[in-house]
Backbone as XML, in Angstrom:
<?xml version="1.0"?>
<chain id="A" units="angstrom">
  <residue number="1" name="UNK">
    <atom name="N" x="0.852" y="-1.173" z="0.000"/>
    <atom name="CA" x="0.000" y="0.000" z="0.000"/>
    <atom name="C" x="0.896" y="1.234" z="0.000"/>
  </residue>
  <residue number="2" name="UNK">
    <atom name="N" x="0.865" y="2.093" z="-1.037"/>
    <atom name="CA" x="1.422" y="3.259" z="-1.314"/>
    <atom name="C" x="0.216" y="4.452" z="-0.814"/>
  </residue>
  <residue number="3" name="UNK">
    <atom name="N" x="1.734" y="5.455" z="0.180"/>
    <atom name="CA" x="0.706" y="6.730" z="0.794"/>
    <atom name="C" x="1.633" y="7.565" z="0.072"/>
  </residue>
  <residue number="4" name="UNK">
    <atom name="N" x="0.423" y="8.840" z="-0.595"/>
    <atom name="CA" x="0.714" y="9.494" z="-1.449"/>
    <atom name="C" x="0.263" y="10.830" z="-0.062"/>
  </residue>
  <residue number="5" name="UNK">
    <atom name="N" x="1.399" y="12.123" z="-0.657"/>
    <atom name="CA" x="0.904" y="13.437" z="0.118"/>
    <atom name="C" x="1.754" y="13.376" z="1.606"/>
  </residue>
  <residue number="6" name="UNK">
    <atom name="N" x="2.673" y="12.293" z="1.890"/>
    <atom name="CA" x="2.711" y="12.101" z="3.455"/>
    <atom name="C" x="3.568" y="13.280" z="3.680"/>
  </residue>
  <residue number="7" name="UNK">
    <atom name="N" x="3.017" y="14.207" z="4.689"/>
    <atom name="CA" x="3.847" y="15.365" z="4.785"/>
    <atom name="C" x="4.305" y="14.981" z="6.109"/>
  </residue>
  <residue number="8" name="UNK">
    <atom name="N" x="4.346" y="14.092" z="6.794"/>
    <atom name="CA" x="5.444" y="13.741" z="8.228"/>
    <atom name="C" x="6.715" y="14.004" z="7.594"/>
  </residue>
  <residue number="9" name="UNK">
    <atom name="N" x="7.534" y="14.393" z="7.858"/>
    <atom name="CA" x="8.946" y="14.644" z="7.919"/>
    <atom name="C" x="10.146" y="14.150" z="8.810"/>
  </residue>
  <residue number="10" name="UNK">
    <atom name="N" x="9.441" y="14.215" z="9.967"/>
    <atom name="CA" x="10.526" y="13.643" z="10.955"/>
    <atom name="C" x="9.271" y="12.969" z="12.205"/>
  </residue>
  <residue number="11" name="UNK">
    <atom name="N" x="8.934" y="11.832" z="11.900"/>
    <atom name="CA" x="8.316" y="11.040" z="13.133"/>
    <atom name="C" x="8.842" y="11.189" z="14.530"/>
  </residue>
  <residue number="12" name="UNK">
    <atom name="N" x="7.887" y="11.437" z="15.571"/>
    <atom name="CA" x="8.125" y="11.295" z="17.115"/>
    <atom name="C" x="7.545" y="10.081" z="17.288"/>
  </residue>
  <residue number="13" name="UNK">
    <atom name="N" x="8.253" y="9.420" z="18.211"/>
    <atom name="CA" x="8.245" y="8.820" z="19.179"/>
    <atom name="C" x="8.408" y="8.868" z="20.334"/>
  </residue>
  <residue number="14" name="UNK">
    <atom name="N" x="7.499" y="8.863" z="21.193"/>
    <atom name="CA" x="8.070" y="9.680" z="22.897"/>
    <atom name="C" x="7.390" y="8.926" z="23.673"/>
  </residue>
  <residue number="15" name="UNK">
    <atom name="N" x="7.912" y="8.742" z="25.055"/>
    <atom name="CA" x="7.452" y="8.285" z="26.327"/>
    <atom name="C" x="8.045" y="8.640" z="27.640"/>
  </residue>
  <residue number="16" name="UNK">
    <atom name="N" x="7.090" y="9.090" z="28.166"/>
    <atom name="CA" x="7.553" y="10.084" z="29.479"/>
    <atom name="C" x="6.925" y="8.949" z="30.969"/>
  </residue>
  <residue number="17" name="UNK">
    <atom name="N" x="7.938" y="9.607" z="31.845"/>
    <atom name="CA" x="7.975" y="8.912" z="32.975"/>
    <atom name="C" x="8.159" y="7.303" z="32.885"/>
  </residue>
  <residue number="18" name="UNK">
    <atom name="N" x="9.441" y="7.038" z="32.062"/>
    <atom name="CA" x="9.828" y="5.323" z="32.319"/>
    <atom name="C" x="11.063" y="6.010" z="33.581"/>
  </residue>
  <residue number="19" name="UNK">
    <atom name="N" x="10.944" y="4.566" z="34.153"/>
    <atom name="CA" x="12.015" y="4.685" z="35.282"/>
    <atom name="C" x="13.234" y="4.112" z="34.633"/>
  </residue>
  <residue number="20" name="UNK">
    <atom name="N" x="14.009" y="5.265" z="34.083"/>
    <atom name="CA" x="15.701" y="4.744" z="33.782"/>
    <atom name="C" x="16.444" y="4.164" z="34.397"/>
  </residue>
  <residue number="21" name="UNK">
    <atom name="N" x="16.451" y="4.555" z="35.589"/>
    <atom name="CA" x="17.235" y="4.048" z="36.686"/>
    <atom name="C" x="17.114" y="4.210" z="38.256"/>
  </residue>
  <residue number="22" name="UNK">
    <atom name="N" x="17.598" y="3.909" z="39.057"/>
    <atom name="CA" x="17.316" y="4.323" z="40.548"/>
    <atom name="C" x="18.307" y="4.762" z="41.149"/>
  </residue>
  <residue number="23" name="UNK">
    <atom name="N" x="17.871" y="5.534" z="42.367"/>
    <atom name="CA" x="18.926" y="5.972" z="42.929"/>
    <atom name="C" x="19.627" y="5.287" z="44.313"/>
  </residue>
  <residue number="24" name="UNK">
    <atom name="N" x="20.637" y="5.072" z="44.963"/>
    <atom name="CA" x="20.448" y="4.251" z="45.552"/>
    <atom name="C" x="21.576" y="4.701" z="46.845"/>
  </residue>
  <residue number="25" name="UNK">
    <atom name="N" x="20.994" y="3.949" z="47.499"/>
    <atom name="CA" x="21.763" y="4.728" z="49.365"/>
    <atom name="C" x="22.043" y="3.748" z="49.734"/>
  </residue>
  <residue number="26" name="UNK">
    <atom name="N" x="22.905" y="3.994" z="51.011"/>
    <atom name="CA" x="23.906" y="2.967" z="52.173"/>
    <atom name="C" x="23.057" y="3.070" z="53.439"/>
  </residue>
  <residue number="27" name="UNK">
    <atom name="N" x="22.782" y="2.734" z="54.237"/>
    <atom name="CA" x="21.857" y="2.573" z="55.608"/>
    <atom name="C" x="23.163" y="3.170" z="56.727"/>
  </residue>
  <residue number="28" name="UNK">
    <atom name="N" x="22.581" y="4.085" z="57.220"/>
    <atom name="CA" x="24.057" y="4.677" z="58.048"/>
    <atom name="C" x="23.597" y="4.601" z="59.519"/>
  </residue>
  <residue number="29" name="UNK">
    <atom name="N" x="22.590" y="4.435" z="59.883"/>
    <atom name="CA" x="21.623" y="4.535" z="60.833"/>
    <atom name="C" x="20.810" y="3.913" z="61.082"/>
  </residue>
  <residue number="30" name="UNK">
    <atom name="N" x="20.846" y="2.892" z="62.010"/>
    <atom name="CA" x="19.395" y="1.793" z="62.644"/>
    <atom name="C" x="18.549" y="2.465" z="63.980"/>
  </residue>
  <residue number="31" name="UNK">
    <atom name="N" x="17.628" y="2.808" z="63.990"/>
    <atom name="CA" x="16.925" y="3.245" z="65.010"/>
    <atom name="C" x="15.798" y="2.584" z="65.556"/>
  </residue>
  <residue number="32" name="UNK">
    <atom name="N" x="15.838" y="1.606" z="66.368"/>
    <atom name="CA" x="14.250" y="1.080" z="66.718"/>
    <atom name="C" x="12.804" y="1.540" z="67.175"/>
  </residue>
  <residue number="33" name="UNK">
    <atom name="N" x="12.181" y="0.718" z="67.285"/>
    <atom name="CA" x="10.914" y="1.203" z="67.721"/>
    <atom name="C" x="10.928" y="2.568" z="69.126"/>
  </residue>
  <residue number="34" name="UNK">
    <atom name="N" x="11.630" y="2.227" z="70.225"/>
    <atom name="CA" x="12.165" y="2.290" z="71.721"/>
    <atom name="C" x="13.026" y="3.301" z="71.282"/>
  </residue>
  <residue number="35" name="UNK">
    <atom name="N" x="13.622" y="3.748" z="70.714"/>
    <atom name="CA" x="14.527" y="5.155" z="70.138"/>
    <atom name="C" x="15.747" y="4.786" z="70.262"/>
  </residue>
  <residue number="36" name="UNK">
    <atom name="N" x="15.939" y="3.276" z="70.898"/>
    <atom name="CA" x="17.387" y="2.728" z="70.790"/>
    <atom name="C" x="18.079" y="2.949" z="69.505"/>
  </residue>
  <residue number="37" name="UNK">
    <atom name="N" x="19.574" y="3.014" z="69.469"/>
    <atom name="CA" x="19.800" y="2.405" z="68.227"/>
    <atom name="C" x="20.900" y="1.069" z="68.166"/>
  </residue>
  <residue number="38" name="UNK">
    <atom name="N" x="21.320" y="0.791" z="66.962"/>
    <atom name="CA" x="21.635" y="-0.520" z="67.185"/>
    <atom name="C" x="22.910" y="-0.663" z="66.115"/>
  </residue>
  <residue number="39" name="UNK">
    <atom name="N" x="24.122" y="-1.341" z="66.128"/>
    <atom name="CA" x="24.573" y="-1.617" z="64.858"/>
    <atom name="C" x="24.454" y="-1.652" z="63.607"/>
  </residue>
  <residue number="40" name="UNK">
    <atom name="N" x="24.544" y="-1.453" z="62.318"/>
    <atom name="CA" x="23.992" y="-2.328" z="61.059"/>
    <atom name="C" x="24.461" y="-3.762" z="60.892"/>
  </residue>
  <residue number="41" name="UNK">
    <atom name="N" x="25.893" y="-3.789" z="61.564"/>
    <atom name="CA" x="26.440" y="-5.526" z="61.509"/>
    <atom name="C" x="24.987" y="-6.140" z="62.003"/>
  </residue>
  <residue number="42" name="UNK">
    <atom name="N" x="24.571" y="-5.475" z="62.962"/>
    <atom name="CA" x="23.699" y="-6.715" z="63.974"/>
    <atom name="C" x="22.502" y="-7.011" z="63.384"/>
  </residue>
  <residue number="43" name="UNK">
    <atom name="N" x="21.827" y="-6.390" z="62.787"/>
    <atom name="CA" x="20.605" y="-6.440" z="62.397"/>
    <atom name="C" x="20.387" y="-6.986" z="61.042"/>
  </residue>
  <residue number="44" name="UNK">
    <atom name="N" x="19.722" y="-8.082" z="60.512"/>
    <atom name="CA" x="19.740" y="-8.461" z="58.856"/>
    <atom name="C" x="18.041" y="-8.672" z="58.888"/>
  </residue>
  <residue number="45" name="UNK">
    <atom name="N" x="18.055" y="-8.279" z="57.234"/>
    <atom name="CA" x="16.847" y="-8.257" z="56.739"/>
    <atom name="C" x="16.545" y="-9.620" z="55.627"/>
  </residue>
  <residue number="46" name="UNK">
    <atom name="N" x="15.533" y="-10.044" z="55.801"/>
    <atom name="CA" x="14.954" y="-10.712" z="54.550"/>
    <atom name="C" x="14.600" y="-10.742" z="53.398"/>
  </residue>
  <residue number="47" name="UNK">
    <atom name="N" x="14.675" y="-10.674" z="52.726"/>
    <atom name="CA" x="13.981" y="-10.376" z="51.400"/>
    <atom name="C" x="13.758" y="-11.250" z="50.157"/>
  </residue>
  <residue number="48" name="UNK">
    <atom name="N" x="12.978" y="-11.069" z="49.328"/>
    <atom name="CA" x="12.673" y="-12.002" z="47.949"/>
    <atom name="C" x="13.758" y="-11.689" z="46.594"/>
  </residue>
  <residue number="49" name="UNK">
    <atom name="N" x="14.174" y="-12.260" z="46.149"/>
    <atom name="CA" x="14.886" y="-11.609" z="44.934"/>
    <atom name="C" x="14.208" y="-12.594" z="43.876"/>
  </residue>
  <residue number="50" name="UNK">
    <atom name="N" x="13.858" y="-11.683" z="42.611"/>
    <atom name="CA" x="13.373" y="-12.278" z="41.719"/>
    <atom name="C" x="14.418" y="-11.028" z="40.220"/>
  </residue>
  <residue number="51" name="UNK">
    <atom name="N" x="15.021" y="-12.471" z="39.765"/>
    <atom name="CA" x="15.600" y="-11.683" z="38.886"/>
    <atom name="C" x="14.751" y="-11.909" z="37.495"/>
  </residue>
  <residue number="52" name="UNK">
    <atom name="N" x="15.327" y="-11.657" z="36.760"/>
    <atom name="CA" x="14.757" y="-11.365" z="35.164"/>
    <atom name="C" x="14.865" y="-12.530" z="34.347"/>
  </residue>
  <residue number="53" name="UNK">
    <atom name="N" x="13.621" y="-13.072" z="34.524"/>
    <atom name="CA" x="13.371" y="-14.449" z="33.835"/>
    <atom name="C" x="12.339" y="-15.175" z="34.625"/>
  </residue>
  <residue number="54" name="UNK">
    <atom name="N" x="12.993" y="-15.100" z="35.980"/>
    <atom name="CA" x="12.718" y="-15.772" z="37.163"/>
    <atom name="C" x="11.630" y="-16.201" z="37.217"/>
  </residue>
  <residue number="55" name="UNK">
    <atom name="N" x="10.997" y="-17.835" z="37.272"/>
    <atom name="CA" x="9.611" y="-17.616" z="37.660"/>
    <atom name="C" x="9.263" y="-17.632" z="39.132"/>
  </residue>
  <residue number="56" name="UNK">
    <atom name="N" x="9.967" y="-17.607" z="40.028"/>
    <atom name="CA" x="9.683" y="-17.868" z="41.509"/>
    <atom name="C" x="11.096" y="-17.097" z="42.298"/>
  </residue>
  <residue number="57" name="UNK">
    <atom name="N" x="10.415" y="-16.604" z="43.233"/>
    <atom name="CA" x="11.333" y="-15.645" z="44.022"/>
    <atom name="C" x="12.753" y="-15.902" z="45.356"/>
  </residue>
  <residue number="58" name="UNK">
    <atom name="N" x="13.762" y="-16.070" z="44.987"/>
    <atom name="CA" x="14.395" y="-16.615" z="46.104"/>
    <atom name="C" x="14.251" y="-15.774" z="47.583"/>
  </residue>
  <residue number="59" name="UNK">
    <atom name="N" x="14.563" y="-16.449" z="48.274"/>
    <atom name="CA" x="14.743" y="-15.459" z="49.615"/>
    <atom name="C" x="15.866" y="-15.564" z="50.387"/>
  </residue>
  <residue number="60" name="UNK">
    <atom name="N" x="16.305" y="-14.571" z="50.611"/>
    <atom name="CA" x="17.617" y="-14.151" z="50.612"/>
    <atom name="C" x="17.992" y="-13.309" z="51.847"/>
  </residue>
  <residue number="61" name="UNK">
    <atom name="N" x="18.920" y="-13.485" z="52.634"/>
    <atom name="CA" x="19.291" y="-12.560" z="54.013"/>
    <atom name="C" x="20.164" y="-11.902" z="53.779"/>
  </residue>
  <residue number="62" name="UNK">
    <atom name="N" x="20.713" y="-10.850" z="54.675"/>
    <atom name="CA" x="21.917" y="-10.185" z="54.806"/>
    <atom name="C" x="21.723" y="-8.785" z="55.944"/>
  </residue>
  <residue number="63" name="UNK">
    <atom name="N" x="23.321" y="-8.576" z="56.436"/>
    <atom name="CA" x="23.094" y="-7.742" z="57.285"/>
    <atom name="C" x="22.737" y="-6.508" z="56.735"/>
  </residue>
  <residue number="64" name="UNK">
    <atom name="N" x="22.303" y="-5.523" z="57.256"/>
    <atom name="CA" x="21.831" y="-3.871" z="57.169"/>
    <atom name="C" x="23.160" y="-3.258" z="56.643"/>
  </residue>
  <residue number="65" name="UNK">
    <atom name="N" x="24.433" y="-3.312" z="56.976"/>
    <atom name="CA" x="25.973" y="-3.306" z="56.784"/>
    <atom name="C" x="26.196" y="-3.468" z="55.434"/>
  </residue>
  <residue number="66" name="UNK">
    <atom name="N" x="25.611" y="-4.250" z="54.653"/>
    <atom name="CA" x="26.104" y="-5.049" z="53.374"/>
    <atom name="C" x="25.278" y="-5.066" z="52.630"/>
  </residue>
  <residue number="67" name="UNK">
    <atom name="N" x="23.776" y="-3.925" z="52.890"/>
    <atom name="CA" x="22.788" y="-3.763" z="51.923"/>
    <atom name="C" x="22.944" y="-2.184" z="51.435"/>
  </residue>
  <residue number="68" name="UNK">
    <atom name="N" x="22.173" y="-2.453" z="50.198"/>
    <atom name="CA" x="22.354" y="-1.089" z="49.545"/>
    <atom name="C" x="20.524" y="-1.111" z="49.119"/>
  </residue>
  <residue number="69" name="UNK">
    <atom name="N" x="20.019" y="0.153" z="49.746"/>
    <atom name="CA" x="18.243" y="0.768" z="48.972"/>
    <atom name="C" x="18.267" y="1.571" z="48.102"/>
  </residue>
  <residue number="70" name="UNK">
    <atom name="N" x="17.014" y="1.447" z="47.629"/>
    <atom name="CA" x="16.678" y="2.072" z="46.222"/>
    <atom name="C" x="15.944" y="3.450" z="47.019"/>
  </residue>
  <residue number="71" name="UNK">
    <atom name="N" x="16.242" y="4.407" z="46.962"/>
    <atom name="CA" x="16.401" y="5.821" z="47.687"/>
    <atom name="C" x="15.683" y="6.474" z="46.730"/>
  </residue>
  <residue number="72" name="UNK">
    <atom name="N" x="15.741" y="6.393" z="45.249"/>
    <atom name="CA" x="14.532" y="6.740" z="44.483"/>
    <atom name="C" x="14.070" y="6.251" z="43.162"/>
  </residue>
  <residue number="73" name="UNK">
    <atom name="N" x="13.541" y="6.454" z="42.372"/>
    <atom name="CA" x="13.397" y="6.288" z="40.732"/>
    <atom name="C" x="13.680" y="7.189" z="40.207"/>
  </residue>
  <residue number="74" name="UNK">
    <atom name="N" x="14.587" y="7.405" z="39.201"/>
    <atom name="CA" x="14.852" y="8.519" z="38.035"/>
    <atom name="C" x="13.984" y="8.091" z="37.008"/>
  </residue>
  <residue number="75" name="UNK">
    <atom name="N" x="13.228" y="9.454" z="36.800"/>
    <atom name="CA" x="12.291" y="8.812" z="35.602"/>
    <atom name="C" x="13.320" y="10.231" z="34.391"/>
  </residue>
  <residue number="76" name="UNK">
    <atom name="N" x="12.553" y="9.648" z="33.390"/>
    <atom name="CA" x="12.669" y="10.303" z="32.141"/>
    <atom name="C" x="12.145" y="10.473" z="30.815"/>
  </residue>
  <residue number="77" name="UNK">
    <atom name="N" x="12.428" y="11.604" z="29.996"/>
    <atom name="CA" x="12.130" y="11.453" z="28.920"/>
    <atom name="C" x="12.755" y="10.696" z="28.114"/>
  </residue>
  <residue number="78" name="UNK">
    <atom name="N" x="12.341" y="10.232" z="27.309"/>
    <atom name="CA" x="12.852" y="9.250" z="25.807"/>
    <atom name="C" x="12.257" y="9.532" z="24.897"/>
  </residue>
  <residue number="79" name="UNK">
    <atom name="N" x="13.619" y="10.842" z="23.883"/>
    <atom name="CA" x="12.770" y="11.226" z="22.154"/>
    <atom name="C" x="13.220" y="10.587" z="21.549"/>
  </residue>
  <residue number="80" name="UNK">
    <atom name="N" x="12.446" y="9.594" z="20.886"/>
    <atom name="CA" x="13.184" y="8.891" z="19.356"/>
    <atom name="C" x="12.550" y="9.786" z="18.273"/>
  </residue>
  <residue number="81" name="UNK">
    <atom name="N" x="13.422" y="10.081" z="16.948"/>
    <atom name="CA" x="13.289" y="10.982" z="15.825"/>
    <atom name="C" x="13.948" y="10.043" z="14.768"/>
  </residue>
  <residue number="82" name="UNK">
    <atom name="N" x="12.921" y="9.795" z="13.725"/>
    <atom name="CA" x="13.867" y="9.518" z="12.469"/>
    <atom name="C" x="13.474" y="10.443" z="11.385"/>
  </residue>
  <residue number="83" name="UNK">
    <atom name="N" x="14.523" y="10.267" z="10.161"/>
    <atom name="CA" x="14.151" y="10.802" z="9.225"/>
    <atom name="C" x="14.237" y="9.754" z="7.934"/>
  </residue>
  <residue number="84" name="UNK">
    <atom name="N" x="13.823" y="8.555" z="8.346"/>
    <atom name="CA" x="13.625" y="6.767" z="7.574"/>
    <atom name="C" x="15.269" y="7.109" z="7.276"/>
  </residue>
  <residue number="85" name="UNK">
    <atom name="N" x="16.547" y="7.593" z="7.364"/>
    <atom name="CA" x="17.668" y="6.944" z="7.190"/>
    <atom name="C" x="18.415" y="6.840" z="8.513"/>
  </residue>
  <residue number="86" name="UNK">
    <atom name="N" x="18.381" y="8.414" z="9.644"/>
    <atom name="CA" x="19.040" y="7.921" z="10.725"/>
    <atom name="C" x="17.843" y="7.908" z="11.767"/>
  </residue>
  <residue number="87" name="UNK">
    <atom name="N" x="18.493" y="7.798" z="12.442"/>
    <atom name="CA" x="17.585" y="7.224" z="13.794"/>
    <atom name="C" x="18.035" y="8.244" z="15.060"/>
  </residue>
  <residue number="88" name="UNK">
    <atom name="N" x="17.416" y="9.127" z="15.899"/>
    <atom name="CA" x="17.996" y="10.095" z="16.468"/>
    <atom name="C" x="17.425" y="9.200" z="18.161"/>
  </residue>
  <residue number="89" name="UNK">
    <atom name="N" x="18.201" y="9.140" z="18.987"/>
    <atom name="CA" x="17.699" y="9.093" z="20.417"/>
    <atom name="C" x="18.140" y="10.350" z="21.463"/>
  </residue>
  <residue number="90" name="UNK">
    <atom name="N" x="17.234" y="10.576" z="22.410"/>
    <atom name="CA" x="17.981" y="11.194" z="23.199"/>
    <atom name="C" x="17.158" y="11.446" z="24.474"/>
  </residue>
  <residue number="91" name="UNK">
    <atom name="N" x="17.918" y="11.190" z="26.084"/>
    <atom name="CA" x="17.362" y="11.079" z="27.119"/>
    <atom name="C" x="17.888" y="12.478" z="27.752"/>
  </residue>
  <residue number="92" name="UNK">
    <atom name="N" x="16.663" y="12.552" z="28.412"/>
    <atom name="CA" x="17.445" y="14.183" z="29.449"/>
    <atom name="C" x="17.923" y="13.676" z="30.542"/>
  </residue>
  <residue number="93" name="UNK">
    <atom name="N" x="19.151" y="14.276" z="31.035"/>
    <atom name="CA" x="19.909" y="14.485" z="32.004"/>
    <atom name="C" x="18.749" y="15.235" z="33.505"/>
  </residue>
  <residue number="94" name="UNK">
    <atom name="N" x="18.218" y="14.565" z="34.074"/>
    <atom name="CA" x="16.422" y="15.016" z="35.110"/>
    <atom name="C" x="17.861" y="15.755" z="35.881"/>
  </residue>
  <residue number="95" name="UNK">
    <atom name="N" x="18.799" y="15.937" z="36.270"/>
    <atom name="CA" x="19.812" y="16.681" z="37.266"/>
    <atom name="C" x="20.577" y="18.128" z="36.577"/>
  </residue>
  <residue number="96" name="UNK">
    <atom name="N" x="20.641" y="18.129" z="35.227"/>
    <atom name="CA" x="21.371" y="19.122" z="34.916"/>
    <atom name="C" x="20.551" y="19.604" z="33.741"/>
  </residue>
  <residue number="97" name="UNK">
    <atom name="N" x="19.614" y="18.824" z="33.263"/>
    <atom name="CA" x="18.752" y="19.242" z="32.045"/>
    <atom name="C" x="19.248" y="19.292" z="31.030"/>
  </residue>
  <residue number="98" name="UNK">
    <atom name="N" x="20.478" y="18.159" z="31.022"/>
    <atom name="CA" x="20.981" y="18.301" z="29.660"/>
    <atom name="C" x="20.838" y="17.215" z="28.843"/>
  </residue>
  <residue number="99" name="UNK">
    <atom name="N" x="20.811" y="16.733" z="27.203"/>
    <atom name="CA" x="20.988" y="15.620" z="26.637"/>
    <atom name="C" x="21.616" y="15.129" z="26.651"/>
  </residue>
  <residue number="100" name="UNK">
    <atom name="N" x="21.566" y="13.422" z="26.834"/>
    <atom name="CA" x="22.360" y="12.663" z="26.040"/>
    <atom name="C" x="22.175" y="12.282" z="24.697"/>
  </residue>
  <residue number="101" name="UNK">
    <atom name="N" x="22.297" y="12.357" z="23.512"/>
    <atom name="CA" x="21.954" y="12.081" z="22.066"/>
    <atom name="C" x="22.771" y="10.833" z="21.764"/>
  </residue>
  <residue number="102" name="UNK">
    <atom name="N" x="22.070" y="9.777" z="21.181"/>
    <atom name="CA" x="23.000" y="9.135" z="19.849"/>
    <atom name="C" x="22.236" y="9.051" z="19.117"/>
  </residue>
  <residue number="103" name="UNK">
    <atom name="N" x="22.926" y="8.990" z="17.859"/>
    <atom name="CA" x="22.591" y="8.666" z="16.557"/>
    <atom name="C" x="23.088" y="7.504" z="15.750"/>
  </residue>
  <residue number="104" name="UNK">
    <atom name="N" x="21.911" y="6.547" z="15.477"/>
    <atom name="CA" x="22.266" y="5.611" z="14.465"/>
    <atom name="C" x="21.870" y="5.674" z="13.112"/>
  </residue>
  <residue number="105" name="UNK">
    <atom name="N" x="22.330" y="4.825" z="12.623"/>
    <atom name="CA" x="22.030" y="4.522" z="11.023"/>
    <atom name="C" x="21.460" y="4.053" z="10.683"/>
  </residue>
  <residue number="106" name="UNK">
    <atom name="N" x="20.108" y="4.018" z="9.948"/>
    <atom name="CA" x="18.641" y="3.172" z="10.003"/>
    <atom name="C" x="19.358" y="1.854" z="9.269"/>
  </residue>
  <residue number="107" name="UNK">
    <atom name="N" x="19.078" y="0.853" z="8.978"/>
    <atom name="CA" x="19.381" y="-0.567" z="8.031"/>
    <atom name="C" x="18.344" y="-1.090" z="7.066"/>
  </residue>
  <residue number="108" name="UNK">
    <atom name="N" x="17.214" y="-0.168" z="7.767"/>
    <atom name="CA" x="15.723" y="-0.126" z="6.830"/>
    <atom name="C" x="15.434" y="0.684" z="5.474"/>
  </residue>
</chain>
C-alpha cells in the first residue's frame, strides 16, 4: 500500500515517565521502635529476589551493613526521531537538564 501526500517529515516517538534508573543509598543509621539504636552488623533483613526471567522468588538474608536501597526512581524522557535513514535518540539528564543524544544509522 502506497501513501501518497505524506507530509510527516521527521516522526516522534516519545514516552515520558519510564524509570531509567534508581537511585540508591547505604543505611548509616538503625533506630528502633524504643529510640534505641543498634549496629547495622547486627541487624539483617529478609527479602525475595526475583531476577529477570525468574519464575519464583528466592529469599535471601543479609546484614543492614552489606545492603544497599533504592532511595529513588529517576524517571525520564525518551525522544526517538527519524528521518527513515538515521535514527535520532535522546534522554534528558532530570539533574542538569541536559541531553544525552545518539545517533544511528537506520538498516531499513
Amino acid at each position: 500500500m502506497e501513501i501518497k501526500d505524506d507530509k510527516l517529515a521527521s516522526p516522534l516517538i516519545y514516552s515520558t515517565e519510564l524509570a531509567r534508573s534508581v537511585s540508591l543509598g547505604k543505611p548509616s543509621k538503625l533506630t528502633l521502635a524504643d529510640g534505641s539504636t543498634a549496629p547495622l552488623s547486627s541487624a539483617r533483613v529478609e527479602y525475595k529476589e526475583k531476577k529477570s526471567g525468574d519464575r519464583n522468588p528466592r529469599t535471601r538474608s543479609r546484614t543492614l551493613d552489606r545492603t544497599l536501597i533504592v532511595a529513588g526512581v529517576i524517571y525520564g524522557l525518551v525522544n526517538v526521531r527519524t528521518d527513515g535513514e538515521k535514527i535520532l535518540c535522546a534522554v534528558m539528564n532530570e539533574k542538569d537538564h541536559s541531553w544525552q543524544v545518539k545517533t544511528i544509522t537506520s538498516r531499513f
